[in-house]
C-alpha positions in Angstrom: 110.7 -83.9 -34.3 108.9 -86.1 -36.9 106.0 -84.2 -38.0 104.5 -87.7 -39.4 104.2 -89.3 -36.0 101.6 -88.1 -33.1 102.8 -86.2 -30.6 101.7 -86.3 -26.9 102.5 -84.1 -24.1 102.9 -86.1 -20.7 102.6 -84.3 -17.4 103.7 -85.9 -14.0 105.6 -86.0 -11.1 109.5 -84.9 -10.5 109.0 -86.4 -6.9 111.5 -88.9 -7.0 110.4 -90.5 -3.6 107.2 -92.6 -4.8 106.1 -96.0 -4.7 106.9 -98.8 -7.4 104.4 -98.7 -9.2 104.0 -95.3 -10.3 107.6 -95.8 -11.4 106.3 -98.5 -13.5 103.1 -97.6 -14.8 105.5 -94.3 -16.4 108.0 -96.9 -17.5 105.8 -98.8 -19.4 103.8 -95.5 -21.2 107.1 -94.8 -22.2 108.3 -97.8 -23.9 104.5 -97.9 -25.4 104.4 -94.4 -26.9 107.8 -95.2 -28.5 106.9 -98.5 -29.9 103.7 -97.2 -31.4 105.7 -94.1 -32.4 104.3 -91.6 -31.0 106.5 -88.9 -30.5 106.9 -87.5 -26.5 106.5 -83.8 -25.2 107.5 -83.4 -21.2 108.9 -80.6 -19.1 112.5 -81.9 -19.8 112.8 -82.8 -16.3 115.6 -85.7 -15.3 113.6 -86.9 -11.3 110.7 -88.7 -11.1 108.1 -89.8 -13.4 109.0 -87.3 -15.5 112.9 -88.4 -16.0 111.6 -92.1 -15.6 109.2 -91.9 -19.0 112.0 -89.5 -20.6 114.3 -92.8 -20.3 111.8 -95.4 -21.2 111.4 -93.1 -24.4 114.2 -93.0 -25.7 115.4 -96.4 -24.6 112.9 -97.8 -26.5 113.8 -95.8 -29.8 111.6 -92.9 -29.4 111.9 -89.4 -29.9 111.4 -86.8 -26.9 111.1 -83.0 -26.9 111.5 -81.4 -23.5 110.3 -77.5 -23.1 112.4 -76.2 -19.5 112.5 -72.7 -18.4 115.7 -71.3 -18.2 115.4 -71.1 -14.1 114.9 -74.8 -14.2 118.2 -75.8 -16.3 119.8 -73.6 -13.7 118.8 -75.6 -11.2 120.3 -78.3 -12.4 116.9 -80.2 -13.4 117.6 -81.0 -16.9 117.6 -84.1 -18.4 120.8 -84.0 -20.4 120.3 -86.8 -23.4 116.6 -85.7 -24.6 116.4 -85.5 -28.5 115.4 -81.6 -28.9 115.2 -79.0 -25.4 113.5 -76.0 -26.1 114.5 -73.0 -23.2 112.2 -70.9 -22.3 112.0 -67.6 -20.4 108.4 -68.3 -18.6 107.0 -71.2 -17.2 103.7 -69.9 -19.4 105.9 -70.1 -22.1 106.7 -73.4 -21.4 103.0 -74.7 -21.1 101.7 -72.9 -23.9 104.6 -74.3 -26.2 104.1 -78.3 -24.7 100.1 -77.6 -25.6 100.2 -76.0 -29.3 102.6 -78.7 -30.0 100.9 -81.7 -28.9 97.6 -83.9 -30.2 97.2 -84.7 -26.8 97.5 -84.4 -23.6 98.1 -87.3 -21.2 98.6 -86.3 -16.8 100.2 -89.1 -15.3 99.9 -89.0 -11.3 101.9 -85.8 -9.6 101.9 -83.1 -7.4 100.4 -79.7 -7.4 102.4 -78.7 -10.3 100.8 -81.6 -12.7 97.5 -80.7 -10.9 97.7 -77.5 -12.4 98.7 -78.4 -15.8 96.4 -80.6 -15.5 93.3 -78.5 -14.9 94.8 -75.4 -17.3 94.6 -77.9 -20.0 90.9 -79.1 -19.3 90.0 -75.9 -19.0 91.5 -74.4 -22.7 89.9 -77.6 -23.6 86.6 -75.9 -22.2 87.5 -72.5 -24.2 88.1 -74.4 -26.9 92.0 -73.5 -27.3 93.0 -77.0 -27.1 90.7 -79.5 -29.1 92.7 -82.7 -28.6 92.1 -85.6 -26.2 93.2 -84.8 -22.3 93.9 -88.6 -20.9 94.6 -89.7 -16.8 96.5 -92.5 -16.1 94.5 -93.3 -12.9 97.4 -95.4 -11.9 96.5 -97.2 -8.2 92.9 -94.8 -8.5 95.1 -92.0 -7.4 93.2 -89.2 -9.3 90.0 -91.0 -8.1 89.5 -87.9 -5.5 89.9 -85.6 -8.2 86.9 -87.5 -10.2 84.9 -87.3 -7.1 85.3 -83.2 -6.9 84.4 -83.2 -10.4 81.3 -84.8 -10.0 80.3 -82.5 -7.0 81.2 -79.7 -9.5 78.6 -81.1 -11.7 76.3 -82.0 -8.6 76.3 -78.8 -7.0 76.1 -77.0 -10.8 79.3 -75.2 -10.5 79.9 -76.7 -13.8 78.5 -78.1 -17.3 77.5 -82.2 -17.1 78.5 -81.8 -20.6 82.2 -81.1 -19.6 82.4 -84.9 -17.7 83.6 -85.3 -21.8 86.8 -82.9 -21.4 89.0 -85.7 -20.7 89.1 -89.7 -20.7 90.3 -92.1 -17.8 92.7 -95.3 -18.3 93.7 -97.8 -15.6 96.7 -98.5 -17.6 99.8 -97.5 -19.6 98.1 -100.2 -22.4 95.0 -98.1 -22.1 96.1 -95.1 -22.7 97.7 -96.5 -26.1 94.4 -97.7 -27.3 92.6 -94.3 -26.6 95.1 -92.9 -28.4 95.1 -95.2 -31.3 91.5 -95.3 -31.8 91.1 -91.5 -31.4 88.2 -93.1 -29.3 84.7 -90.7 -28.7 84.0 -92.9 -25.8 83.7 -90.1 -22.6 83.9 -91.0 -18.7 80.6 -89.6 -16.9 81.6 -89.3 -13.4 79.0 -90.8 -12.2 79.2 -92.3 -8.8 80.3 -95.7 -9.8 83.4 -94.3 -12.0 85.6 -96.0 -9.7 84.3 -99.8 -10.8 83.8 -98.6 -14.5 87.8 -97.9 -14.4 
């Protein structure tokens, strides 16, 4: 891949029976990541979101690295026309590789699987082993529940206020561009009106 461009690492959903506008929203972050040329880091995966945003990549000229374990290629889930696969042997492989390669990390809405990359990735963030921006595309408020345990976290001092900052939220795909481009220090508080601030 191009050293010279950013590169992100996008988790999300393989589930390829969602609603429309999921399938969108990952269209769109797609076609914006390649037109601002930022270069693409996913799970390799050809359903879903994930196959979706894979498309809208490199339909719109950009450049996408997908890290699979070998199980997974097996199984007949990779995408075939991605510009570099890496195989791995572990799925802990796999995420390790998609995080020390990436300047961020951006979780589109999935299942348990992008939950826990998801929360792995805040919580190197915590340790300090990853020190780039962690982004949710809070497409339809659908990790609005997950902001709402967070904040009980912080109520019922299971953790840090100071880690609200871990990670920013965007409504939309254009959102997520502009955090990205402005390598922004604004942090969500999840407070209790995070919902209207989105």
């Amino acid at each position: 891949m191009n050293k010279k461009n950013p590169i992100v690492v996008v988790y999300c959903a393989s589930s390829p029976e969602i609603d429309k506008s999921y399938i969108k929203d990952a269209e769109k972050l797609g076609e914006l990541l390649a037109r601002n040329g930022v270069d693409c880091i996913t799970g390799a995966g050809k359903l879903g979101l994930m196959g979706v945003l894979n498309d809208a990549v490199l339909n719109n000229g950009g450049r996408v690295k997908g890290i699979i374990p070998e199980f997974m290629v097996e199984a007949g889930w990779c995408h075939e026309s991605l510009t570099e696969t890496i195989i791995t042997e572990t799925i802990h492989e796999r995420k390790e590789q998609m995080a020390r390669l990436s300047d961020a990390a951006i979780a589109l809405p999935g299942g348990i699987g992008t939950l826990e990359e998801l929360a792995e990735i805040i919580t190197w963030k915590q340790l300090g082993l990853f020190k780039n921006p962690v982004i949710i595309l809070n497409t339809n408020n659908y990790y609005d529940p997950l902001l709402d345990f967070l904040e009980r976290m912080i109520e019922q001092k299971f953790m840090n206020p100071s880690y609200a900052n871990l990670l920013q939220v965007a409504s939309t795909p254009e959102e997520v561009i502009n955090i990205l481009k402005n390598k922004s220090d604004w942090n969500p508080s999840f407070s209790k009106n995070h919902k209207k601030e989105l």
